[in-house]
N, C-alpha and C positions, 0 to 999 in steps of 0.2 A: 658577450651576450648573444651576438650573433651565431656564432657555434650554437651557443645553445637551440635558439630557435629552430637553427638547422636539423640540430637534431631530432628535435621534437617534430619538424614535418616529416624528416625521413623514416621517424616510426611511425607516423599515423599513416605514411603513405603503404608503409611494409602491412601494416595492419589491414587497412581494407583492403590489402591484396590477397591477406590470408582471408578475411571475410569471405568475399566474393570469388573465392578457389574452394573453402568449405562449405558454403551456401549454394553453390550451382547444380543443375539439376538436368544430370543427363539423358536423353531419353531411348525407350524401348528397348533397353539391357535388363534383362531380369536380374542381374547382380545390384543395379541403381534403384529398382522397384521394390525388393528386399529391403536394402538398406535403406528408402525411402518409408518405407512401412515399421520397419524395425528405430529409425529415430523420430520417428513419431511421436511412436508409445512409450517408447524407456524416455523420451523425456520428459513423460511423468511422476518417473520414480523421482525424480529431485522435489516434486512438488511436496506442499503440508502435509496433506492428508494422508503420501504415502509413507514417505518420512518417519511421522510422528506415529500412526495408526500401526507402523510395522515393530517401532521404537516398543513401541508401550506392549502390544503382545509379546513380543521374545522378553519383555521385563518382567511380563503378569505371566506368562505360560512355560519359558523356555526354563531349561534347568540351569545350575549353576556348570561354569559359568558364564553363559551364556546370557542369563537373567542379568547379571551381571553386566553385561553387554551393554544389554538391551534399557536399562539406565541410565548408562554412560551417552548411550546413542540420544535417548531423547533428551537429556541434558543439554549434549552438545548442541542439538538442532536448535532448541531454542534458544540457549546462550549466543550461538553463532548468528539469529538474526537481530538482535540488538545492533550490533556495529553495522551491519547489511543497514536497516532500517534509517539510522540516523546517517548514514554515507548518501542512502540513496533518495534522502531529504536535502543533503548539503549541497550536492553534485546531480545537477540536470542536466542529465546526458540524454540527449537524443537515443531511442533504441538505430539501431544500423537502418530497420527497413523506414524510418520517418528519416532519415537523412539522409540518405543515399538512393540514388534513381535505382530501380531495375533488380533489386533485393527479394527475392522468393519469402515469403513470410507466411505461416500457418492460419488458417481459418478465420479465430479471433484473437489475433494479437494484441498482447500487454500493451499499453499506454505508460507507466510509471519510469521513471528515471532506468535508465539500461546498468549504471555502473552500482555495486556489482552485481554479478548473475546469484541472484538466491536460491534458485534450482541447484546450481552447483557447489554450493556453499551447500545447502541442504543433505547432496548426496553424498559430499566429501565428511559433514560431519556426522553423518547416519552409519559410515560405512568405515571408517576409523576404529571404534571401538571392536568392532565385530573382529577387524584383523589383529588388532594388539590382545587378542584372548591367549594367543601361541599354541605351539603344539602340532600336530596331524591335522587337526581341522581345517585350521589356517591356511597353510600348505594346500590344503585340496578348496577352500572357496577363494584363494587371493585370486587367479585369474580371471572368475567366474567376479569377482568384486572389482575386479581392474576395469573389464568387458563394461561393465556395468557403469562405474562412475565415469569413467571416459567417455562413452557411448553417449550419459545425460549431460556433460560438460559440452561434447562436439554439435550433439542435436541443438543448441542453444544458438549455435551460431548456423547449424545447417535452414535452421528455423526464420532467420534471418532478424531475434532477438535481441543479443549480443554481443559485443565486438569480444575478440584472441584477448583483450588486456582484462574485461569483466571477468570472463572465463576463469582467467589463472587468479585474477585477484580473489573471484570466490570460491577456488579451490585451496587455495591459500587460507582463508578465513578459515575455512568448515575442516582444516587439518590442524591447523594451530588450536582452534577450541577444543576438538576434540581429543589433542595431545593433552593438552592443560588440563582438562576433563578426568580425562585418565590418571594424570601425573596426582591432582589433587584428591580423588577419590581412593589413590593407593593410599596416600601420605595419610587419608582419613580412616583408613580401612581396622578395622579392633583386632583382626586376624594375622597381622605381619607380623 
């Protein structure tokens, strides 16, 4: 039992050391003022409104199959926050900046349970279907889609929202729903 404990400090300790190396804020390099400016706003794109509101036009507008997609996407976003919802009811975790001294934290930060990141659950399951369409298109947005869920996943913790284990756990959520998403929606599909 001792090991064990041990090991559980030695990842919390490794943990806020990733926190606080992702979170710090270097100054007057215009390379850190970029990136400062640029995880701002992309870590918006994990939120509801962009999620859901981008979901439902490529479903109502986009052609097949892309429309196609864009079903899958807003399916998964909201399937994916049922377990988010009822975890981050069970589990009151401290966000990083209420716990820790000296945490850089954005404007008006979140109050609610930190574990897991729903922003990144949100953009992993928005951005799942889009890739598994295949083809040439795929090929030309995966980086442009990499850039992107990555960038809302890191901004989480740059933000000083998040702990590295929220992060992966809700990119883990928002990939697994939207695999099973897909998987059931073939298996349902009149056309196969």
């Amino acid at each position: 039992m001792e090991r064990v404990i041990g090991w559980i400090g030695w990842m919390r300790l490794r943990e806020r050391r990733m926190l606080i190396w992702a979170n710090r804020r270097p100054s007057g390099n215009r390379l850190f003022i970029a990136l400062d400016r640029w995880l701002s706003t992309v870590t918006h794109m994990g939120g509801a409104t962009f999620t859901l509101a981008t979901a439902l036009l490529c479903a109502l507008l986009a052609p097949a199959p892309w429309s196609t997609a864009g079903w899958q996407s807003l399916a998964a976003v909201v399937i994916s926050h049922i377990p988010v919802a009822i975890v981050k009811r069970k589990l009151k975790r401290l966000r990083p900046y209420q716990a820790l001294p000296d945490v850089n934290t954005c404007p008006k930060p979140l109050s609610d349970s930190s574990f897991p990141s729903g922003h990144t659950t949100a953009i992993f399951a928005w951005i799942v279907p889009l890739l598994l369409i295949g083809g040439l298109w795929t090929i030309a947005i995966a980086p442009v889609a990499a850039l992107v869920a990555l960038s809302v996943a890191w901004s989480r913790m740059y933000l000083g929202l998040h702990y590295p284990s929220d992060v992966a756990a809700g990119a883990m959520i928002g990939i697994g729903t939207a695999l099973a998403v897909n998987a059931l929606w073939l298996e349902q599909s009149p056309f196969l």
